[in-house]
C-alpha positions as CSV (number, residue, x, y, z in Angstrom):
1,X,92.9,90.7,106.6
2,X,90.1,93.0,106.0
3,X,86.8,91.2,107.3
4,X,83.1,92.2,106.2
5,X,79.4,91.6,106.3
6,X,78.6,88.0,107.4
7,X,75.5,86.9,105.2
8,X,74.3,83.7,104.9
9,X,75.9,82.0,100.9
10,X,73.7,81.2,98.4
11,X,74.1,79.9,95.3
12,X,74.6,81.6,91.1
13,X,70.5,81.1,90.7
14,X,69.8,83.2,94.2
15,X,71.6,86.6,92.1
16,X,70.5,85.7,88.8
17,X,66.8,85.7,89.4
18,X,67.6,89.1,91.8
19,X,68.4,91.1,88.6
20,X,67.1,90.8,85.4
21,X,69.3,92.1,82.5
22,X,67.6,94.5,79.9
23,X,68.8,96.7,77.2
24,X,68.7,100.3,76.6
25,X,69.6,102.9,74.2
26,X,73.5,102.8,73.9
27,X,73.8,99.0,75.4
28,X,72.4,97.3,78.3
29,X,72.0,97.8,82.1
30,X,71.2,95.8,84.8
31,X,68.0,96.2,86.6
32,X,68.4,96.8,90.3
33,X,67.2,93.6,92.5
34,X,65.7,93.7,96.0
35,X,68.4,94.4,98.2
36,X,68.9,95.7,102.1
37,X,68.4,99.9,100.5
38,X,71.4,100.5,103.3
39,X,72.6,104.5,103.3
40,X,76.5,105.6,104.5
41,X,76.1,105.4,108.0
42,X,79.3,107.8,108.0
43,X,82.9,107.1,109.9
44,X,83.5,105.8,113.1
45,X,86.4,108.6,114.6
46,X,90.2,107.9,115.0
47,X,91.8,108.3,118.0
48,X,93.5,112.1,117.1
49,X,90.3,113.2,115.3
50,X,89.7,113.1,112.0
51,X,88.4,116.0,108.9
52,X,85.4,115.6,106.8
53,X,86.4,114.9,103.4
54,X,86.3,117.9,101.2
55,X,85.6,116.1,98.4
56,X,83.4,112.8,99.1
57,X,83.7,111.3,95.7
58,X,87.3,111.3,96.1
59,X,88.0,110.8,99.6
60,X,86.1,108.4,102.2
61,X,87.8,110.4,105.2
62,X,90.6,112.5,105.4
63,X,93.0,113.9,108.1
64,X,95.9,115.6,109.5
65,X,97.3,113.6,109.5
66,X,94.9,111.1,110.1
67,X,97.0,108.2,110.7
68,X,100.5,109.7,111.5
69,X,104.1,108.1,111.0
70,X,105.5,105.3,113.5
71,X,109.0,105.5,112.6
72,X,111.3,107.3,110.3
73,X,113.6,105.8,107.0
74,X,113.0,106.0,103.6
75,X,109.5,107.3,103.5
76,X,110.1,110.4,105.5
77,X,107.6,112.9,104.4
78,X,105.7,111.3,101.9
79,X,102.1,111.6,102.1
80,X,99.7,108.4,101.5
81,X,96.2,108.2,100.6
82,X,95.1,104.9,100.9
83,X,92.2,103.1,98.5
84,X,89.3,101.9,100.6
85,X,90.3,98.3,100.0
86,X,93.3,98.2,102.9
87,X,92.9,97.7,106.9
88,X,93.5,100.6,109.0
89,X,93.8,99.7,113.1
90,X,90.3,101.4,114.8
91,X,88.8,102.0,110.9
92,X,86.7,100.2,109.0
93,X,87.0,98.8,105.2
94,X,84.4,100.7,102.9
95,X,85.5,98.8,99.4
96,X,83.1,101.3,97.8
97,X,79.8,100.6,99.5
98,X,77.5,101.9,101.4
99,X,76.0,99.0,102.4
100,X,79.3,97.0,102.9
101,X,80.7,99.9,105.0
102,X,77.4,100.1,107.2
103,X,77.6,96.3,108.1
104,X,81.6,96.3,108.2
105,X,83.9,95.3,111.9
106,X,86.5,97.6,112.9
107,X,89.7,96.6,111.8
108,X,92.2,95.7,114.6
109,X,95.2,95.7,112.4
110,X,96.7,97.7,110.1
111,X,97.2,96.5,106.1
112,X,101.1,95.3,105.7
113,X,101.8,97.3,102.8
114,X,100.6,100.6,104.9
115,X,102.3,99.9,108.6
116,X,105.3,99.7,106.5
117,X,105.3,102.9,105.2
118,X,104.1,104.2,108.2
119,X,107.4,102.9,110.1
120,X,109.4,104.3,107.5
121,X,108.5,108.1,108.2
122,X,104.4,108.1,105.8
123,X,101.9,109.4,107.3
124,X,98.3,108.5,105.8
125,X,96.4,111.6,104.6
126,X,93.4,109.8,104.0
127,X,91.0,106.9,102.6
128,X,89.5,107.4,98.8
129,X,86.7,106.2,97.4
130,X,86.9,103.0,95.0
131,X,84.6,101.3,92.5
132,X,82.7,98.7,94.3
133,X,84.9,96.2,95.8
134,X,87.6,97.6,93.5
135,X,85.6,95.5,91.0
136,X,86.2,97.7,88.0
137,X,88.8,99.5,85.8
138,X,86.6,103.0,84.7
139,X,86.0,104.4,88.5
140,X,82.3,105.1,88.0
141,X,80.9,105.0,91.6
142,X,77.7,106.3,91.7
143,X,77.0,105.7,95.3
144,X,79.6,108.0,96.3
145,X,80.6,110.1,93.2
146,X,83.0,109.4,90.1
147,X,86.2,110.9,91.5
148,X,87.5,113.5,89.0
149,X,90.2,113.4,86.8
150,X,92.3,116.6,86.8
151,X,94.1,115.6,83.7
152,X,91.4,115.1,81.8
153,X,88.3,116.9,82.5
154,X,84.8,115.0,81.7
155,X,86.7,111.9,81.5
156,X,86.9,108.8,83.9
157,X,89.3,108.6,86.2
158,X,90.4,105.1,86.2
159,X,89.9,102.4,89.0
160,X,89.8,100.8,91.6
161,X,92.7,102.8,92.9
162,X,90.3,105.7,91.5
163,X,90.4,108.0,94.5
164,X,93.9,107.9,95.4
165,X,94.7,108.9,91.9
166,X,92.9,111.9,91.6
167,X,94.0,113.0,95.3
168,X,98.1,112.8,93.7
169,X,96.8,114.4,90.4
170,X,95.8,117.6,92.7
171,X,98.8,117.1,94.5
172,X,96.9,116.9,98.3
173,X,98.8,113.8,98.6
174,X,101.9,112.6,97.2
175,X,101.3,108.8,96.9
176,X,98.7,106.4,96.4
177,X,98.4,103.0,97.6
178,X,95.8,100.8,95.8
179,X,95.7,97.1,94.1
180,X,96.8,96.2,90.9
181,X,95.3,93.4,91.1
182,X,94.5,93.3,87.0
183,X,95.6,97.0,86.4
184,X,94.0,98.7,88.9
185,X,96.3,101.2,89.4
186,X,98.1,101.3,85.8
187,X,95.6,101.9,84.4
188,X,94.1,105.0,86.4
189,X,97.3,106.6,86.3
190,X,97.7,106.1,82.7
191,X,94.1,108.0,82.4
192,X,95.6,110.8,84.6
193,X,98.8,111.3,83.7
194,X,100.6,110.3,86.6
195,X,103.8,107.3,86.7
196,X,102.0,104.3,88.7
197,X,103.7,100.3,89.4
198,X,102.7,97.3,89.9
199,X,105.5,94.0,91.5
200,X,106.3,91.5,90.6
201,X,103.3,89.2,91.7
202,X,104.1,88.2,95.3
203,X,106.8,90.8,95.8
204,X,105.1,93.1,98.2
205,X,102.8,91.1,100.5
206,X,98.7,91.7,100.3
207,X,98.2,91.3,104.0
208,X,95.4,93.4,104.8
209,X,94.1,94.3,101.7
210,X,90.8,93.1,101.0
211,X,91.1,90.0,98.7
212,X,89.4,89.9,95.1
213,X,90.9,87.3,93.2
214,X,93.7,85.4,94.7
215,X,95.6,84.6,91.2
216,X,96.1,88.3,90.6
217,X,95.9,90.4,93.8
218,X,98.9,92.5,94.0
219,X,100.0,96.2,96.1
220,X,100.6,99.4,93.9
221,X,101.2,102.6,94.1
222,X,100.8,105.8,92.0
223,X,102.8,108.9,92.1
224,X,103.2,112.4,90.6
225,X,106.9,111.5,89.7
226,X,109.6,108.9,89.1
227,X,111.5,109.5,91.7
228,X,108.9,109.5,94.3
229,X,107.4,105.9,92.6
230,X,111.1,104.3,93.5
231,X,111.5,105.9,97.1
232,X,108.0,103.7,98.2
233,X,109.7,101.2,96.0
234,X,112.6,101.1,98.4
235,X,110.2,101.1,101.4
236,X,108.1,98.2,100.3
237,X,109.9,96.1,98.0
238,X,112.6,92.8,99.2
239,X,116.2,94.5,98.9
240,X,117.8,93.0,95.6
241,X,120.7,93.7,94.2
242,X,121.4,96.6,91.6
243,X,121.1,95.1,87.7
244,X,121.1,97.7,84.9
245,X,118.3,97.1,82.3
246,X,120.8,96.6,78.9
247,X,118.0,95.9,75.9
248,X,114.4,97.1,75.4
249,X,112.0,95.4,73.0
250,X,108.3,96.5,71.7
251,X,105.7,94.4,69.7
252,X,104.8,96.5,66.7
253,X,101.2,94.2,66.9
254,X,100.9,95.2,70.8
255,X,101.0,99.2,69.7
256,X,98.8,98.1,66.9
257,X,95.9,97.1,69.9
258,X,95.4,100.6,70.9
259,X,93.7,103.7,68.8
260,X,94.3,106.7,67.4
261,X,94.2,108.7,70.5
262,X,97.5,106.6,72.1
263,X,98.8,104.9,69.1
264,X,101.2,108.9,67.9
265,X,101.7,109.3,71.5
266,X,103.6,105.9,72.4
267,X,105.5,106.1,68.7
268,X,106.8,109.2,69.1
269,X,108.2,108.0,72.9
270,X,109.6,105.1,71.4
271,X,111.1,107.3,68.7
272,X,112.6,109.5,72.0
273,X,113.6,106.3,73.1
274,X,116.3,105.4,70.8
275,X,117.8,108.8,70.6
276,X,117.9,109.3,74.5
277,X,121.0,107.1,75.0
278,X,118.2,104.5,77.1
279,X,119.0,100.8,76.6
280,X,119.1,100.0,73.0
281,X,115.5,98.9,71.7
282,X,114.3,96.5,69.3
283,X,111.0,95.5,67.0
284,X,110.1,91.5,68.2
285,X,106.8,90.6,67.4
286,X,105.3,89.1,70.2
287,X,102.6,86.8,68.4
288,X,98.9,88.5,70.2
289,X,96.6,86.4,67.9
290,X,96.1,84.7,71.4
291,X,96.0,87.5,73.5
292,X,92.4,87.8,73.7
293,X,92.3,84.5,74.8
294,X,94.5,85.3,77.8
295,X,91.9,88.2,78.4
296,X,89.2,86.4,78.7
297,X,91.0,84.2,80.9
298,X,92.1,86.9,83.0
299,X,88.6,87.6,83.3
300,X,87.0,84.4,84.2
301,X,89.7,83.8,87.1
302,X,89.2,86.7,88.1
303,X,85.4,86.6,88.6
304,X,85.2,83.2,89.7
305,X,88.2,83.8,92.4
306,X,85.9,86.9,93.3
307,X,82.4,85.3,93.4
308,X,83.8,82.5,96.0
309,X,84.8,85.6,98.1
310,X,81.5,87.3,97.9
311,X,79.4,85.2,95.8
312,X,76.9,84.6,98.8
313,X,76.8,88.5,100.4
314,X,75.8,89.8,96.7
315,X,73.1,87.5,96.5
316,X,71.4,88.9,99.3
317,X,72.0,92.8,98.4
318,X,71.9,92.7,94.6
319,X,70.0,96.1,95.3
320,X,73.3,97.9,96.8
321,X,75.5,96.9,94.1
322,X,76.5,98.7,91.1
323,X,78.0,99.9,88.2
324,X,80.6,97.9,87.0
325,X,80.7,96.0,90.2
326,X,77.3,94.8,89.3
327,X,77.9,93.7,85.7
328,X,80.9,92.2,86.2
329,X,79.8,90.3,89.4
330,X,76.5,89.0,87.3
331,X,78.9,87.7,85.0
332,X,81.3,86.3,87.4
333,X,78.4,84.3,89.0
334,X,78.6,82.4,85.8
335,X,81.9,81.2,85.7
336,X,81.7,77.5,86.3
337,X,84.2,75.4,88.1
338,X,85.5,74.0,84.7
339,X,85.8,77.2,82.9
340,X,87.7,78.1,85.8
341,X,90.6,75.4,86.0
342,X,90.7,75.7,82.1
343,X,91.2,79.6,82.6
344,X,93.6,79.2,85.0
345,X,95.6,76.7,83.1
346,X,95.7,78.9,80.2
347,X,97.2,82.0,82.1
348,X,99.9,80.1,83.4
349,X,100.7,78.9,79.7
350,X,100.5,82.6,79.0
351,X,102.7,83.9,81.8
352,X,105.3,81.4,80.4
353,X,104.8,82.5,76.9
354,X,105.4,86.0,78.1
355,X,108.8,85.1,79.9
356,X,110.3,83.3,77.4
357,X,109.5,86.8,75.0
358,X,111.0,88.9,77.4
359,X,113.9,87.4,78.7
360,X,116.4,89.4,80.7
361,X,114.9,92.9,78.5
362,X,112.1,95.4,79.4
363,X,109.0,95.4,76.6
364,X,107.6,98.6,75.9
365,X,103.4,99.4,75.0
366,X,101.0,101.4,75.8
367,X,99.3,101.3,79.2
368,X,95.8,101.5,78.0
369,X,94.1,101.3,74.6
370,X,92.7,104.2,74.5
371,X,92.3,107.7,76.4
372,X,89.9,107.7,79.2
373,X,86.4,107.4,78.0
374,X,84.0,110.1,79.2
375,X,82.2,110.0,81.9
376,X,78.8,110.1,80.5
377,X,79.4,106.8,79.1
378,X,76.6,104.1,81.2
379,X,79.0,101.3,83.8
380,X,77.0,98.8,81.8
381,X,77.5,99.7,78.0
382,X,78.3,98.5,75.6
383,X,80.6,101.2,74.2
384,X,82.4,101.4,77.3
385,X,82.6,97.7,77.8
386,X,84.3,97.4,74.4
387,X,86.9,100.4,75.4
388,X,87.8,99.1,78.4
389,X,88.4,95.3,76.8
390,X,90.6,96.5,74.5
391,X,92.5,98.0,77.4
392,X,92.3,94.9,78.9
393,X,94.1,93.2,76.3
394,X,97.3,95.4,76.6
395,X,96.7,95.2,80.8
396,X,96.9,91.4,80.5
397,X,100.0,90.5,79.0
398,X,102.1,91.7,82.6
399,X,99.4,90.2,84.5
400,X,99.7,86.8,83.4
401,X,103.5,86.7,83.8
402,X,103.0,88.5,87.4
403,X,105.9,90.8,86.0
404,X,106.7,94.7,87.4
405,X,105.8,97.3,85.1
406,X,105.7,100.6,85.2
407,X,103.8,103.2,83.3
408,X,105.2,106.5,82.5
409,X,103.2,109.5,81.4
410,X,103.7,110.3,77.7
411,X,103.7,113.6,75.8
412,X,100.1,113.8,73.6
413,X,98.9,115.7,70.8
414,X,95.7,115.7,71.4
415,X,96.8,117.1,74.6
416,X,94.9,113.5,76.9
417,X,97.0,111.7,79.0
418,X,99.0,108.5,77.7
419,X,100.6,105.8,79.7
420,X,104.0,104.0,78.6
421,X,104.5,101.0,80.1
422,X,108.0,99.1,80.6
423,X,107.4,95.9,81.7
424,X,110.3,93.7,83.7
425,X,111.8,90.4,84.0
426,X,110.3,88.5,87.2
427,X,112.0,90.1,90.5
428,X,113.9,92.6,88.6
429,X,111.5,95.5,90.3
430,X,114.3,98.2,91.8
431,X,115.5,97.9,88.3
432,X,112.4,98.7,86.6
433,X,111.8,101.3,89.2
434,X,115.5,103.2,88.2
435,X,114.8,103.0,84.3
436,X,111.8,104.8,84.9
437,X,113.6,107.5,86.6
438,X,116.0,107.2,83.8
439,X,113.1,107.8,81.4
440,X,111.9,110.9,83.2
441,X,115.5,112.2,83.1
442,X,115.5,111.8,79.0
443,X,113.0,113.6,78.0
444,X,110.7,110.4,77.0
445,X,108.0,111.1,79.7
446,X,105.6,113.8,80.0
447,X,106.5,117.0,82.2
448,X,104.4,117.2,85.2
């Protein structure tokens, strides 16, 4: 497991009185508290050298390879550029700052998820930036830079598994590994075009990655293609046996969550749907009028699961954290012990609810609820606070149940990227995986 910083813990009070919340023109901020002013001290070398990053917004360090392949199998070739949130033997763990980085051990081992890639034929191209301790679904980092997003110029690229996502969308890597721990990497793919997954919770183990909430943390991985999202599929998930998807189902009140700039796009793929011979779909309403009550408890285990983690090393360097690290850890050190258990009990009741909708089918709705905001929208407003709830709605109902689900890229009119996402029954991941090459092959998903 990824270790960090060891700063005395103090309590909520200790980071509340540190920064002082304030509004400004377009929706509040979060003035910056007293904290340790750390810079980048750099990268430590790995044994076989390493290259400076050509792009430091994206990329943390890159290489060539700079970690190379241990064995050979199913991941022959492929190319991984791992989030900044995963152990690497003789590196350290950045989680997207500075100050973390500059006070952070040398990891001895390497992440699960990665070493077995690696002993399957991978070779690791690199480590990308994230938000702050993957803290954040919009991929502002302004310590480092907002990575870019290809597919979508001016527009956020979509976090925590922010970096890695841009390095496929360039195509300087071929797969990135990142959490999904509440839609961290659904939802940057969805923002860039790209087919991303998320397993069923527990499916591929976390060892190694640096923990944020213990409920949801979960491995994913984004990719430029379908076929390339099942081969790491094969090399990381527990072998199962081969169980065509038969029935489809989509909420017409879950499509209803998301604008007018995904709302055409995901119609007109359903619409592809039915005539592309895929398994027969149907209209279920799936009742939502409680789904922002799943949200918010989605959020508050979240934050409370993260604040026992870190709680006492943000109260000491309020100063070196930000964006929507900052905000959402403010709010997070607010989440009481009650509020907690009550959260908690209400996602499991959600999860179930979830389960007993889908059955042995595959539910179809949009990825995000919205295209990706622009990036000259403030980490702490209001506008982009709303945006990225909404999203979080749609994001929630897979998280609860700990199901797989992939998103699929999805032909736009208004030419932004749209993400599809076909959610599974519990465990039923290699099947999820081969649909969404099906898919691919129908015509449904976007060309890339």
């Amino acid at each position: 497991m990824p270790t960090g910083p060891e700063r005395p813990r103090l309590d909520r009070r200790t980071f509340l009185r540190a920064g002082t919340l304030i509004a400004v023109a377009g929706g509040a901020t979060l003035v910056v508290g007293c904290g340790d002013g750390l810079k980048d001290p750099g990268v430590p070398p790995l044994p076989g050298g390493d290259v400076v990053a050509d792009d430091k917004a994206t990329w943390r360090i890159q290489g060539d390879p700079l970690v190379p392949a241990t064995g050979s199998g199913a991941a022959n070739g492929l190319k991984v550029a791992v989030t900044d949130l995963f152990s690497i033997q003789g590196q350290r763990v950045g989680a997207g700052n500075p100050a973390w980085l500059g006070q952070a051990p040398t990891e001895t081992a390497t992440a699960d998820s990665v070493a077995r890639l690696l002993a399957l034929g991978a070779t690791v191209t690199g480590i990308t930036q994230t938000v702050g301790f993957g803290f954040g679904h919009s991929g502002i980092n302004t310590s480092y830079g907002t990575p870019p997003n290809p597919a979508a110029a001016g527009r956020v690229p979509g976090g925590a598994t922010s970096g890695a996502s841009t390095a496929v969308a360039r195509r300087t890597t071929t797969v990135g590994l990142g959490p999904d721990t509440t839609g961290s990497v659904r939802i940057p793919a969805a923002y860039q075009g790209l087919y991303g997954f998320g397993p069923t919770h527990g499916a591929v183990a976390t060892t190694g990655l640096m923990p944020l909430s213990r409920t949801f943390d979960n491995v994913g991985w984004v990719c430029a293609d379908a076929a390339t999202l099942a081969t790491v599929g094969d090399a990381l998930l527990p072998a199962a046996p081969d169980i065509p998807i038969e029935a489809a189902v989509t909420s017409p009140g879950l499509l209803a969550v998301a604008d007018a700039g995904v709302q055409p796009a995901v119609r007109a793929a359903l619409a592809q749907w039915k005539r592309a011979g895929l398994p027969p779909l149907a209209e279920e309403e799936l009742d939502i009028a409680a789904l922002p009550d799943w949200y918010d408890a989605v959020v508050a285990v979240q934050g409370y699961e993260a604040w026992q983690q870190y709680g006492g090393w943000v109260s000491t360097a309020t100063g070196s954290i930000s964006d929507e690290a900052r905000v959402n850890f403010l709010a997070a050190s607010m989440v009481t012990e009650s509020t907690y258990e009550r959260s908690l009990s209400e996602v499991r009741a959600a999860g179930q609810t979830v389960r007993d909708y889908l059955g042995s089918r595959v539910l179809l709705l949009p990825t995000t609820g919205s295209n990706a905001p622009s990036t000259a929208d403030d980490p702490a407003s209001v506008h982009l606070a709303a945006t990225l709830r909404t999203t979080g709605l749609l994001i929630a109902v897979a998280t609860v149940a700990g199901l797989p689900v992939a998103t699929v890229p999805v032909r736009s009119d208004n030419g932004l990227p749209v993400g599809l996402s076909v959610v599974g029954p519990a465990g039923r991941d290699r099947d999820v995986l081969a649909l969404a090459e099906r898919v691919a092959r129908a015509g449904v998903a976007a060309p890339h």
